[in-house]
N, C-alpha and C positions, 0 to 999 in steps of 0.2 A: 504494500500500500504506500502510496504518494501523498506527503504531506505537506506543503509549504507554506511558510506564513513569515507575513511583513507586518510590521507597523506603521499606518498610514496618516499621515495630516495632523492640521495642530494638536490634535486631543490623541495621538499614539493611538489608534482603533485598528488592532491585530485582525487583517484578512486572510481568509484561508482563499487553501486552493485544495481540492483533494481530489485524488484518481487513485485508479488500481494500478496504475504504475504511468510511466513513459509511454508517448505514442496511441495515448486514450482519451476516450472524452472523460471532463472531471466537472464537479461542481464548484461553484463562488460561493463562500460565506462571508457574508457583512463589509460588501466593500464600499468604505466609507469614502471620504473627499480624500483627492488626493490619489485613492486604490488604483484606477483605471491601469497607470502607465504599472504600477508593481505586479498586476493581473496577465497583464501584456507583455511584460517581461519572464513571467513564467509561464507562460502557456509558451512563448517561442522558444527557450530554454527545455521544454520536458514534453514538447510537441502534441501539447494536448488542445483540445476541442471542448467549450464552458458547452454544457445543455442546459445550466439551472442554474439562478443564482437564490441561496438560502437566505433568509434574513432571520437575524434571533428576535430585534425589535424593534419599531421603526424608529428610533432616534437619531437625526441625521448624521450623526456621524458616524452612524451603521449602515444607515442606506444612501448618502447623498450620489455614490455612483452606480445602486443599484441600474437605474435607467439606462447611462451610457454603456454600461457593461453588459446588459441584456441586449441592448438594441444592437452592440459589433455585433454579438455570438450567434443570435437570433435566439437567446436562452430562454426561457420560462424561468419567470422570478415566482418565487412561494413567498408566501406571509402571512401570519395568522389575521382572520380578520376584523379583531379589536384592534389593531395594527395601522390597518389598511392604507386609512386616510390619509398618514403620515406620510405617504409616499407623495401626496399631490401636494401635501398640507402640511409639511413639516416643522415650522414654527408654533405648530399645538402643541407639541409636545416637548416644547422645549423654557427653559428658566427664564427670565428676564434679562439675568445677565448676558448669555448665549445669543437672545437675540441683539440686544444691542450693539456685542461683539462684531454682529453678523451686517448690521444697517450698514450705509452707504456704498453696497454692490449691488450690483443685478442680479438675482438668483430667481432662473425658474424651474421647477421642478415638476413630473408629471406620473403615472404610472405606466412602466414599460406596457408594451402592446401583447404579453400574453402575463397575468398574475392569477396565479391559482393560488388558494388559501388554506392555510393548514388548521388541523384536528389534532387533539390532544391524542396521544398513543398513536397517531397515525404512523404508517409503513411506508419510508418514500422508497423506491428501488427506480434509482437515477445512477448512471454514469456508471452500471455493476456494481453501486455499493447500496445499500442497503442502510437508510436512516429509521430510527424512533425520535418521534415528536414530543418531547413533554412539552405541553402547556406549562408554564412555572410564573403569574401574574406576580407583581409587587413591585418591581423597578418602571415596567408597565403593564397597561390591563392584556398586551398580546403579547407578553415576551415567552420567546420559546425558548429549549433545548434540542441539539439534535444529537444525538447519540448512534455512533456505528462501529461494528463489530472491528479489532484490527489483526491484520495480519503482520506480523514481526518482518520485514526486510530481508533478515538474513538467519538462518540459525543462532543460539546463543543470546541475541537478545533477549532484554527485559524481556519477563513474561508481562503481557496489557490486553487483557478481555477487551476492552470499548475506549473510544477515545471517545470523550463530549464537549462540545462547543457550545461553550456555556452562556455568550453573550457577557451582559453585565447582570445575572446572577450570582454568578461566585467566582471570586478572585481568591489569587495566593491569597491567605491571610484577612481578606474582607468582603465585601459581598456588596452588590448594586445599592445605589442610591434609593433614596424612595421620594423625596420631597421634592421630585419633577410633577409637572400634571401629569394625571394619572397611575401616578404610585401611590404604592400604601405599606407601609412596613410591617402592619402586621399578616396582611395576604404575601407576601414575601417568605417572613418567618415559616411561616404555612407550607409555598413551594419548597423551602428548603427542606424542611422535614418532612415532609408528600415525598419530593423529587431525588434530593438528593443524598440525605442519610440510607436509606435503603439500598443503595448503589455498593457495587463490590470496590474492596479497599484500590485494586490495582487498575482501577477507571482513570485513564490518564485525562486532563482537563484543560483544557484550550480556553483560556477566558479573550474577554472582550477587550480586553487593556492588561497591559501585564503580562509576568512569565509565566507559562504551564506547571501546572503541580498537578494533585492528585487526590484523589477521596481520600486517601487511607491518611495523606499531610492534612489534609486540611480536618479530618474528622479529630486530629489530635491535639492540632496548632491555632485553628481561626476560631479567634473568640467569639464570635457571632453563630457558631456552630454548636458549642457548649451546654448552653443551657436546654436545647429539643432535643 
């Protein structure tokens, strides 16, 4: 399995790329402002072809290049759709600070021309890999997980059941915001003990911002984990 990821634009928002290797089609997770050219440099580096780009949730700088990046590929964008809006409307779901950061540019923003919407537990089987959907609300009311079985590279490696791309529900050591519109901390707390305590320790974790860690670190380390 093919993994790659960058951190894109002002706010560091980590885009995946994933396939079943070199010389395949692969999917796009959360390419924010900025992703496009990092997207386009791996896909011609590892010769692959996007069919879909995933979104965890629509805050722009998770999705501000979903659109450009669907429309090169001719990909199908998914997103839950408590979500949805965010993609034409992106300034609902964003702070006051965030916006005024954002005043005096042009920004238009639209939904790609194919968005299909996702379901909690849903089964994606895109690009030969095979996603699980948790719905996990609290950072906002559509933020997903997607979670897919992994294949090790090479003998000898780590042993790792699932990788999950976890958006901004769980980071090394802290966990999504809530006091955006549309968040709530205690439907959060909620996903996390719904979502993600249940998960096997060796679930490696792809957050939204930040480095990779793991159920089995964070169920010992993150203090936000603690008390559910």
């Amino acid at each position: 399995m093919l993994i790659a990821g960058f951190p894109a634009g002002p706010w560091g928002t980590n885009c995946y790329v994933a396939a079943t290797g070199p010389g395949s089609e692969c999917v796009v997770i959360d390419p924010g402002k900025d992703a496009a050219g990092g997207v386009a440099d791996v896909v011609r580096e590892h010769r692959l072809k996007p069919v879909a780009v995933l979104v965890t949730h629509g805050h722009v700088d998770h999705m501000w290049c979903v659109a450009p990046v669907a429309g090169t590929y001719d990909a199908t964008a998914w997103i839950h759709p408590a979500d949805r809006h965010l993609l034409a409307n992106p300034m609902a779901g964003m702070s006051r600070e965030t916006t005024a950061m954002l005043l005096g540019g042009s920004y238009e923003f639209a939904e790609p021309d194919d968005v299909r919407e996702l379901t909690d537990l849903q089964e994606l089987e895109i690009a030969g890999l095979r996603f699980v959907v948790d719905h996990t609300p609290g950072h906002t009311e559509g933020s997903v997980t997607f979670r897919t079985p992994y294949d090790a590279p090479s003998p000898g490696a780590a042993d790792v059941s699932e990788v999950m791309f976890s958006g901004d529900l769980l980071f090394a050591g802290s966990i999504g915001r809530t006091d955006l519109p549309g968040g709530d901390h205690l439907t959060m707390l909620q996903s996390l003990k719904s979502k993600v305590l249940p998960l096997a320790d060796d679930v490696v974790v792809l957050p939204g911002h930040g480095e990779q860690t793991s159920i089995g670190r964070e169920r010992v380390t993150n203090p936000f984990l603690q008390d559910l």
